[in-house]
C-alpha positions as a Markdown table, in Angstrom:
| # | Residue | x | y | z |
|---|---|---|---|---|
| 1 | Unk | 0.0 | 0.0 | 0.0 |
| 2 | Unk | 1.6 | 3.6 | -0.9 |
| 3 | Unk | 1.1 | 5.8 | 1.7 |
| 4 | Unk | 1.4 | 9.3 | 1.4 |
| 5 | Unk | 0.9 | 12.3 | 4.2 |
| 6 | Unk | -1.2 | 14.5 | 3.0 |
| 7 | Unk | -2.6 | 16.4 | 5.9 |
| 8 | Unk | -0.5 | 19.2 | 7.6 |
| 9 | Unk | -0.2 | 21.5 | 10.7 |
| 10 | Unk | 2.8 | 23.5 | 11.7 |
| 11 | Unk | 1.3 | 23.8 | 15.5 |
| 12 | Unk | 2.8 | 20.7 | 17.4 |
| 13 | Unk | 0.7 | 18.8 | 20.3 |
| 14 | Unk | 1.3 | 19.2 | 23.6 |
| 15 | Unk | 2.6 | 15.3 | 24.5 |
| 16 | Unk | 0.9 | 15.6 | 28.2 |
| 17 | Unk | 1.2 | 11.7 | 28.7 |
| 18 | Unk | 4.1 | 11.3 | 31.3 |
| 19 | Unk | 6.3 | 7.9 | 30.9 |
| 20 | Unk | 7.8 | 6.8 | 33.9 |
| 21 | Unk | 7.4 | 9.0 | 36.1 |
| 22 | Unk | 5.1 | 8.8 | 39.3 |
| 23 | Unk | 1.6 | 11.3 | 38.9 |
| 24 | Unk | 2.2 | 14.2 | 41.1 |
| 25 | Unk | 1.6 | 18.2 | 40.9 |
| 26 | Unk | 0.2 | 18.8 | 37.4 |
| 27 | Unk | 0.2 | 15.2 | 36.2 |
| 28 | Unk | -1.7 | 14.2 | 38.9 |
| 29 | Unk | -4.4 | 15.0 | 36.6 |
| 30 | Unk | -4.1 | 11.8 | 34.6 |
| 31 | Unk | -4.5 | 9.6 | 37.6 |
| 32 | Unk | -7.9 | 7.9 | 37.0 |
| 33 | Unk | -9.9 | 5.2 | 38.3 |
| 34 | Unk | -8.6 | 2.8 | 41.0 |
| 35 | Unk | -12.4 | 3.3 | 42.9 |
| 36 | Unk | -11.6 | 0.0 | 44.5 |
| 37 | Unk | -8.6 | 1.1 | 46.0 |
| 38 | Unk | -10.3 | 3.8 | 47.5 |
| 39 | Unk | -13.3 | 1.7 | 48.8 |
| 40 | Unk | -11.0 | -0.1 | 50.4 |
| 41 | Unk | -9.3 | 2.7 | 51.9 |
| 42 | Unk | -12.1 | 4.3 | 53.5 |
| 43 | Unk | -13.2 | 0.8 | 55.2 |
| 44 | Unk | -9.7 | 0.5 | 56.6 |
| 45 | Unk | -9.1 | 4.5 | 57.9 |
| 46 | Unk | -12.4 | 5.9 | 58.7 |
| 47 | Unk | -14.1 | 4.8 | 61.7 |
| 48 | Unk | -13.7 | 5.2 | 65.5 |
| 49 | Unk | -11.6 | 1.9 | 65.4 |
| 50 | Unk | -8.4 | 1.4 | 65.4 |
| 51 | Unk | -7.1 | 0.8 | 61.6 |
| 52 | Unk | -5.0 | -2.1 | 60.9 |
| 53 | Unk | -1.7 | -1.7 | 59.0 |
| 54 | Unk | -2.6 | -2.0 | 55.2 |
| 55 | Unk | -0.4 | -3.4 | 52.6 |
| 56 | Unk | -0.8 | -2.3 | 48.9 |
| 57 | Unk | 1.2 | -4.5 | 46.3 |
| 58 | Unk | 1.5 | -5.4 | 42.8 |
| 59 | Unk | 3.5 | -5.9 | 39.7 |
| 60 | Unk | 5.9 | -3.3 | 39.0 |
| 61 | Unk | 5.1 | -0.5 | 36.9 |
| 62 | Unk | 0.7 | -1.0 | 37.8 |
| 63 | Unk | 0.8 | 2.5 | 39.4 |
| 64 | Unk | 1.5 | 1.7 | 43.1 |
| 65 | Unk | 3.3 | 4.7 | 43.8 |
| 66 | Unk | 1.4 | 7.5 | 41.9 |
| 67 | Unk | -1.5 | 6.0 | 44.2 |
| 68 | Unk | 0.3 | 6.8 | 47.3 |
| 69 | Unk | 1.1 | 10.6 | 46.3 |
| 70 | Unk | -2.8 | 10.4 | 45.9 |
| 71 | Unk | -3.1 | 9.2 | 49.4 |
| 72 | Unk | -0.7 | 11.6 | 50.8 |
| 73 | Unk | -1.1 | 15.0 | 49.0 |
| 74 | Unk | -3.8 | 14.2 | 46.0 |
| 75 | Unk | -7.2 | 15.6 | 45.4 |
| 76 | Unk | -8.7 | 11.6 | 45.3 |
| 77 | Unk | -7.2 | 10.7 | 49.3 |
| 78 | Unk | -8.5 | 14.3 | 50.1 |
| 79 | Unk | -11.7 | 12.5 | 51.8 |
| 80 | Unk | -9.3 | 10.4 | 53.6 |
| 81 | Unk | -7.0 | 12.9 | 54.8 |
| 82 | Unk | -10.5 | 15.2 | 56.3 |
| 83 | Unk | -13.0 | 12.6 | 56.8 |
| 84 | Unk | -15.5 | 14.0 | 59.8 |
| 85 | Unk | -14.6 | 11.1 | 62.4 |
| 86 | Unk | -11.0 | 11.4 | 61.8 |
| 87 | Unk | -8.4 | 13.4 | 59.9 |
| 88 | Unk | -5.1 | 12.0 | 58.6 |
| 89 | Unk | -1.6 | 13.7 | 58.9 |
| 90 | Unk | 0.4 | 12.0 | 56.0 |
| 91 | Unk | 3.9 | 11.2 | 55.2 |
| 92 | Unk | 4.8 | 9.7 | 52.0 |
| 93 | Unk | 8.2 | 7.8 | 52.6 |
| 94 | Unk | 10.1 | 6.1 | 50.0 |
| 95 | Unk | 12.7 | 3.4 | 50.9 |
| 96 | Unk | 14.7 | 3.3 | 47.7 |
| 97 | Unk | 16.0 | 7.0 | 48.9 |
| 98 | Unk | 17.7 | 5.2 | 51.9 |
| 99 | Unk | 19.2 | 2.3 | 49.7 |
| 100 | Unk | 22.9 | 1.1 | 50.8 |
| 101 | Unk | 22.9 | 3.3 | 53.8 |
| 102 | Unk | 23.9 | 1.9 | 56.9 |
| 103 | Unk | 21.6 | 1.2 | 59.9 |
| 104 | Unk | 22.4 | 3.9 | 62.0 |
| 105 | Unk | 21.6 | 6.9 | 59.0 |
| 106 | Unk | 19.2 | 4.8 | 57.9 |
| 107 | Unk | 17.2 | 5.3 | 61.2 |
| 108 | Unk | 18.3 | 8.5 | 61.5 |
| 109 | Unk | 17.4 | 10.0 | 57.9 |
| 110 | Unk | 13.9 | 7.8 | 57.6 |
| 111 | Unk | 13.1 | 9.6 | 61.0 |
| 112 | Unk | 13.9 | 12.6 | 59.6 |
| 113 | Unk | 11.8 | 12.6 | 57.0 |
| 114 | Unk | 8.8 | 11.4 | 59.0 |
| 115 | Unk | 9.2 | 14.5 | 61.0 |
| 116 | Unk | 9.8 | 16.6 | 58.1 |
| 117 | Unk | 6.7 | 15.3 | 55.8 |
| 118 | Unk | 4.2 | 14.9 | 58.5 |
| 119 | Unk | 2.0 | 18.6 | 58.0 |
| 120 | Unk | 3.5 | 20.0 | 61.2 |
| 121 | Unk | 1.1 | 22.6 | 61.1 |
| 122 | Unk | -0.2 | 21.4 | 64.3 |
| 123 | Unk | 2.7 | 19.6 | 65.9 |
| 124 | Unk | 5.6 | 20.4 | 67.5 |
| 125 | Unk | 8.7 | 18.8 | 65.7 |
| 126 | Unk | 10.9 | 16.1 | 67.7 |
| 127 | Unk | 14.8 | 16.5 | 66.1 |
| 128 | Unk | 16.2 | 12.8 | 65.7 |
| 129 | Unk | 19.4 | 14.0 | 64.6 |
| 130 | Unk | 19.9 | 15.8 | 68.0 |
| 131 | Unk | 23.2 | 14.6 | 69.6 |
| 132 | Unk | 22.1 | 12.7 | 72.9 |
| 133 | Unk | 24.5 | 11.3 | 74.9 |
| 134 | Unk | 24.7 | 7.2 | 74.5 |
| 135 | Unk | 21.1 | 7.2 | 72.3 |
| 136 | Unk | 21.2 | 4.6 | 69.7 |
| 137 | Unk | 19.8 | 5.4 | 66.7 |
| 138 | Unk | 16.5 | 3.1 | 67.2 |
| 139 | Unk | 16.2 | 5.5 | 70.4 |
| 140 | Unk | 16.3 | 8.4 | 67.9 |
| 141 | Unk | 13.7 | 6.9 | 66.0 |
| 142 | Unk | 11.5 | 5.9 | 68.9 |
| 143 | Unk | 11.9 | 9.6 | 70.4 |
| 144 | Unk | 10.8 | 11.3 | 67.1 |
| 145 | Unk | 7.8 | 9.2 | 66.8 |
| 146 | Unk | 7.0 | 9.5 | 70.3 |
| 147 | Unk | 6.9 | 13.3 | 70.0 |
| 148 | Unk | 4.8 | 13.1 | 67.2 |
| 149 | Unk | 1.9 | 10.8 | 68.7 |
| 150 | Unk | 2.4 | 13.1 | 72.0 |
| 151 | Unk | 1.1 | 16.5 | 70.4 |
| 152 | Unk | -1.0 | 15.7 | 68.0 |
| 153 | Unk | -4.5 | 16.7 | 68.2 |
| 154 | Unk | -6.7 | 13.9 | 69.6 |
| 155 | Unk | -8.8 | 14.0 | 66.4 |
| 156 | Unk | -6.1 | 12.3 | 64.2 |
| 157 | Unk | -3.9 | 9.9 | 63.2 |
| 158 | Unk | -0.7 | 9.6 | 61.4 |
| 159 | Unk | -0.7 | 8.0 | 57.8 |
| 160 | Unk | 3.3 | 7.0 | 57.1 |
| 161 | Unk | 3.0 | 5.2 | 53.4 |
| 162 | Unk | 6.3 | 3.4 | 52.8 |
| 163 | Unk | 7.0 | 2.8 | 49.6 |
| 164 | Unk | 9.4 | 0.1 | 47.8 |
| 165 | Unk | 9.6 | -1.8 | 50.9 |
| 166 | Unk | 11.8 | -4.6 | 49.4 |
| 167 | Unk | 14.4 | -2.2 | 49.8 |
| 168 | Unk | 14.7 | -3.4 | 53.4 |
| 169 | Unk | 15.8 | -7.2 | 52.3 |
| 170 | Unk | 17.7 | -6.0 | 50.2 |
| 171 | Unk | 19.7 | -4.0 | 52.9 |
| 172 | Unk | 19.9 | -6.9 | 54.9 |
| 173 | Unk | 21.1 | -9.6 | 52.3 |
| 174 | Unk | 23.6 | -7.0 | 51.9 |
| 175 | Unk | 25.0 | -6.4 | 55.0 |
| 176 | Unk | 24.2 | -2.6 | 55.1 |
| 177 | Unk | 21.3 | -3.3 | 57.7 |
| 178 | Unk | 21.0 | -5.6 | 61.0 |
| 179 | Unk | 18.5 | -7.6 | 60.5 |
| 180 | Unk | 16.9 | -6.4 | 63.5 |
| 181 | Unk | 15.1 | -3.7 | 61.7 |
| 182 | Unk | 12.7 | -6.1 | 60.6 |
| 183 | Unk | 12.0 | -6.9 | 64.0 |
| 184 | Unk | 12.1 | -3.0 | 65.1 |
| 185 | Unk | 9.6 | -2.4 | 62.2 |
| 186 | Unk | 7.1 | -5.1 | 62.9 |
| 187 | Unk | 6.9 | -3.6 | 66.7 |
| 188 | Unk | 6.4 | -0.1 | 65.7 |
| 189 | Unk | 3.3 | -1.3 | 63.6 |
| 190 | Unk | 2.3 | -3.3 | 66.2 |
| 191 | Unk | 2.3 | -0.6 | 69.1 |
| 192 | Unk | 2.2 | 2.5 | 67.6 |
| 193 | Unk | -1.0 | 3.7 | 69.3 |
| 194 | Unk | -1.8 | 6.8 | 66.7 |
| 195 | Unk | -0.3 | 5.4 | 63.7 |
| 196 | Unk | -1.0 | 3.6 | 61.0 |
| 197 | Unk | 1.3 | 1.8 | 58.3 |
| 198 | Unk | 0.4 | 2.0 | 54.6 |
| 199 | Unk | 3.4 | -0.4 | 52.8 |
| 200 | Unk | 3.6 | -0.9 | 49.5 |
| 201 | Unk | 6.2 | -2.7 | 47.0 |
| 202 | Unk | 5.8 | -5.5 | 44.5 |
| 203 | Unk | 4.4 | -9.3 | 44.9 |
| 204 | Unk | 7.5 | -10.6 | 46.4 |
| 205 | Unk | 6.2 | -9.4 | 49.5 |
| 206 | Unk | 3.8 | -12.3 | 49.9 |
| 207 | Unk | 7.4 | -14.4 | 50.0 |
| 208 | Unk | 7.9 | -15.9 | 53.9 |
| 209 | Unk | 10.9 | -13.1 | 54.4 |
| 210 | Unk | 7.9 | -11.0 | 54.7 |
| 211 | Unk | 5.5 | -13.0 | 56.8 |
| 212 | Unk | 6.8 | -11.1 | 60.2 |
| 213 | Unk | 5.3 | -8.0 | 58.3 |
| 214 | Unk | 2.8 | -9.1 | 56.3 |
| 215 | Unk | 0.9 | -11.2 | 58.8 |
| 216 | Unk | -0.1 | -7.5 | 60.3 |
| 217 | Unk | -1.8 | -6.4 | 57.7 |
| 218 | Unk | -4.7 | -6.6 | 55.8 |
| 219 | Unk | -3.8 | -6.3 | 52.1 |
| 220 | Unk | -5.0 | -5.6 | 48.4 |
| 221 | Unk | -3.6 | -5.8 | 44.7 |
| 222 | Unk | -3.5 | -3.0 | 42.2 |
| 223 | Unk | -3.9 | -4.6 | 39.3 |
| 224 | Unk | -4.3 | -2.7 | 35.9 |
| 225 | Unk | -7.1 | -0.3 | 35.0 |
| 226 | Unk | -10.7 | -1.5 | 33.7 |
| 227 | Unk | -11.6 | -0.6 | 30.1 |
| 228 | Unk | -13.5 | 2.4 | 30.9 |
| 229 | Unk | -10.6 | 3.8 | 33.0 |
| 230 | Unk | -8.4 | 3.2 | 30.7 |
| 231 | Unk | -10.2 | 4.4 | 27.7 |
| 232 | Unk | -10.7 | 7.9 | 29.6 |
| 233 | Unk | -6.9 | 7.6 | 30.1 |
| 234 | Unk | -6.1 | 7.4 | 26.2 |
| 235 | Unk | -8.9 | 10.0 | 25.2 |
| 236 | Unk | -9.1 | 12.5 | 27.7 |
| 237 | Unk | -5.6 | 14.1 | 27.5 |
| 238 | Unk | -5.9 | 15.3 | 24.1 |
| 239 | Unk | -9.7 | 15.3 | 23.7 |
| 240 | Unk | -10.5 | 18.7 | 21.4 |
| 241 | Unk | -7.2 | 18.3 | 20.1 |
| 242 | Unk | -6.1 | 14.4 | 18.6 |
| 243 | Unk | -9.2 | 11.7 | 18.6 |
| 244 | Unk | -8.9 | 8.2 | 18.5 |
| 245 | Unk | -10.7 | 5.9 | 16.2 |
| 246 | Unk | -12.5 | 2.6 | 18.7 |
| 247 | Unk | -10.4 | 0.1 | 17.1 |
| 248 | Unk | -7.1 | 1.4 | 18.2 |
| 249 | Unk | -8.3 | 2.1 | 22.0 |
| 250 | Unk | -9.7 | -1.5 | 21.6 |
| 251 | Unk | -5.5 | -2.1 | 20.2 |
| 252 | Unk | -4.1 | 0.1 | 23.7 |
| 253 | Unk | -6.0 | -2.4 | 25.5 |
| 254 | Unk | -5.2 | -5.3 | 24.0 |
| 255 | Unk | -1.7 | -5.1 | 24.6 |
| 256 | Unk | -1.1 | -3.3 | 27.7 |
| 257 | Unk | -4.3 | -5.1 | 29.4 |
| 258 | Unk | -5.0 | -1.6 | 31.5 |
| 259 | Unk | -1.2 | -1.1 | 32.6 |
| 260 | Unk | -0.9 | 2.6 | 33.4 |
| 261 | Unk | 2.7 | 3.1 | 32.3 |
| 262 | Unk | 2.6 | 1.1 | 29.2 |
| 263 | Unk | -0.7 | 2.9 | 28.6 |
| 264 | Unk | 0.8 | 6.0 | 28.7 |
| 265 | Unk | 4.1 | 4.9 | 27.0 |
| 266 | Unk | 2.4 | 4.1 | 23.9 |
| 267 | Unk | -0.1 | 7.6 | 24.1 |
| 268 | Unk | 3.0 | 9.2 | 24.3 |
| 269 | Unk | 4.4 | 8.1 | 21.4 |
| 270 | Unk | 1.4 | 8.6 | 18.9 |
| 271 | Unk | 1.6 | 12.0 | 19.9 |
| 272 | Unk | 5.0 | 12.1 | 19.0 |
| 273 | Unk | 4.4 | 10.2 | 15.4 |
| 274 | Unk | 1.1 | 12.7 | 14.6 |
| 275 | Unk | 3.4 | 15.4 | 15.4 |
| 276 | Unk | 6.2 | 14.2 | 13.1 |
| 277 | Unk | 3.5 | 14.0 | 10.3 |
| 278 | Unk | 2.7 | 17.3 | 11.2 |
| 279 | Unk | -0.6 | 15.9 | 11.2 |
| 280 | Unk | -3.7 | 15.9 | 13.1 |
| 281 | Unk | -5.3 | 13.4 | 11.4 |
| 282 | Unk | -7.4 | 10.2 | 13.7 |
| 283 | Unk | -5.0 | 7.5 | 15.2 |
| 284 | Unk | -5.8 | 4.5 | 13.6 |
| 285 | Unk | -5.3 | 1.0 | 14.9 |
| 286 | Unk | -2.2 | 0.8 | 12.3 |
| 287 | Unk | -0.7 | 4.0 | 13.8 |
| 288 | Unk | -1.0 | 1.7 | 17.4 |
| 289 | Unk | 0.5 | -1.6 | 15.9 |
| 290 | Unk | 3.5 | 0.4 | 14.7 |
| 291 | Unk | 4.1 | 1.9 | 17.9 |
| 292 | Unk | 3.9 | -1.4 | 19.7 |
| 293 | Unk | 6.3 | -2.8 | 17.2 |
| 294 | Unk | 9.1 | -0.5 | 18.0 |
| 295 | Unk | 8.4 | -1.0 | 21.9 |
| 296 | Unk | 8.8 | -4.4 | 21.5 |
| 297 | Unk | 12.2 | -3.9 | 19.7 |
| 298 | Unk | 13.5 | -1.7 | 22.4 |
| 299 | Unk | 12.2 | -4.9 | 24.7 |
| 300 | Unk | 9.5 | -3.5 | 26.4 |
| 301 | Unk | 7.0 | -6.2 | 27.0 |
| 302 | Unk | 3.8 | -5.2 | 25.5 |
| 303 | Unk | 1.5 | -8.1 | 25.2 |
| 304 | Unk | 2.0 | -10.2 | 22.1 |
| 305 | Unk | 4.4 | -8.5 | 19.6 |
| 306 | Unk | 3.9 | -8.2 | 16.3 |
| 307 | Unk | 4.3 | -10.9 | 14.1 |
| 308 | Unk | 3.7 | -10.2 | 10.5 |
| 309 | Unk | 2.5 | -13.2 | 7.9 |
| 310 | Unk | 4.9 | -15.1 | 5.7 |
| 311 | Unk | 6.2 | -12.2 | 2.9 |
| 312 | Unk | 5.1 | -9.6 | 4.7 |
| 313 | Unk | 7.1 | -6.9 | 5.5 |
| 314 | Unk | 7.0 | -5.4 | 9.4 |
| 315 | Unk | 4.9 | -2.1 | 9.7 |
| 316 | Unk | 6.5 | 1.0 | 8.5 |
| 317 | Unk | 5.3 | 4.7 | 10.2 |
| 318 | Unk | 2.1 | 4.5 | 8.9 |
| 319 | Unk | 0.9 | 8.3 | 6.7 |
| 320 | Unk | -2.5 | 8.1 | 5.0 |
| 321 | Unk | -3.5 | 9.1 | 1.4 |
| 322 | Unk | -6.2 | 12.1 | 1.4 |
| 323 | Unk | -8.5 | 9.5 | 0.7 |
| 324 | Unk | -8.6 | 7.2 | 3.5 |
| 325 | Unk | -8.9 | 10.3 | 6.0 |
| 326 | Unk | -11.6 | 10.4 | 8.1 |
């Protein structure tokens, strides 16, 4: 088939699909659906009741940690954070900034930042890194976290959500961290009176390493978006501006099966093709299979690639005669 390009604007598009980056501050816009995970939430966090410690896992890439910024400091945990029998102070804490530090600054610093990320609006701040004669550093810890639970406001609790908590066995295995900070964890979910632990990491957290940890908690798994979700994920982002025919939403979903990154990785790039065809023309199915094709040669994994017939060549950019526009 000749193809020719036919149809031209100088103006580029906007590419506003983010690839592999967590959804925060303007992008937090593109964070849709996930209505289960919130469910969920509420019927763990709201209530008179103590909560239990939650743990939120799933394959890599699914979206675990945009969902935490939207826990922490998004406009979808908002109802969390200022629900009327409760309100949650939030600190969004992520492990893999800690990797290959030793035990002592990695007490220290992850206190640190609990201090420094909790809204302390309300509270007086404890200092872990204050020198105090013959305190270890899982005194430090203990001491900031006491301070915290002893001035806040008897309407709230604290929210810490730790993220990439495989980071931990991986300290161990590697000699950075004494083991005993598995134990030390599992007691500060255990007895922390006005606290609540969100963790999060990957499936390999249902592994018996874990089981100390794991047994606390009730648990859920973000798995990739529904259709709808997902289809409001391809079209919303450039609706007015780019429009997709059904078959090649029906294509995004077929391969990515409702995985937010890959969803987004392939959006991103048939913005970039229509804007090296200078064209604003309707991406086609065609325009999607070409796109997965040269993912699946850079070896990303996007469901089955593409396999052409006997003869036939593999897809080339695909550019439409005048003709077959519309």
């Amino acid at each position: 088939m000749i193809n020719v390009a036919t149809s031209r604007t100088t103006a580029l598009v906007s590419n506003p699909y983010v690839v592999g980056r967590p959804l925060t501050g303007a992008s937090a816009s593109l964070y849709v659906g996930r209505e289960d995970v919130f469910a969920w939430l509420e019927e763990n966090l709201i209530g008179t009741a103590r909560p239990n410690a939650l743990l939120l896992y799933g394959q890599r890439r699914i979206g675990k940690t945009s969902t935490l910024y939207q826990i922490t400091e998004g406009e979808r945990g908002e109802g969390l954070r200022r629900s009327r029998e409760r309100s949650l102070l939030t600190a969004y804490l992520d492990l893999q900034r800690l990797a290959g530090r030793p035990t002592d600054e990695w007490l220290r610093r992850l206190a640190r930042d609990i201090c420094n990320r909790v809204n302390t609006s309300m509270l007086a701040r404890s200092v872990p890194d204050s020198p105090v004669v013959g305190e270890t550093a899982y005194a430090a810890f203990d001491r900031c976290l006491d301070r915290l639970e002893q001035t806040l406001p008897p309407d709230h609790l604290i929210l810490l959500a730790v993220d990439e908590l495989e980071q931990i066995r991986a300290g161990i295995e590697a000699g950075t961290l004494d083991p005993d900070v598995l134990s030390f964890l599992r007691s500060q979910i255990q007895h922390r009176e006005r606290m609540v632990f969100l963790l999060c990491g990957s499936s390999a957290l249902l592994n018996d390493f874990w089981n100390p940890i794991v047994d606390l908690t009730a648990r859920l798994e973000l798995s990739g978006l529904e259709y709808e979700q997902m289809s409001m994920l391809v079209r919303q982002p450039v609706a007015g501006i780019l429009e997709y025919e059904d078959d090649a939403v029906e294509a995004i979903w077929r391969h990515t099966a409702g995985r937010p990154f890959l969803v987004q990785t392939v959006c991103h790039r048939l913005v970039s093709l229509a804007n090296r065809r200078h064209s604003r023309d309707l991406i086609r199915a065609q325009d999607v299979e070409y796109v997965l094709h040269q993912m699946n040669k850079e070896g990303y994994y996007v469901g089955h690639p593409f396999e052409p017939t006997p003869g036939e060549s593999t897809p080339g950019e695909p550019v439409y005669l005048e003709a077959n526009k519309g």
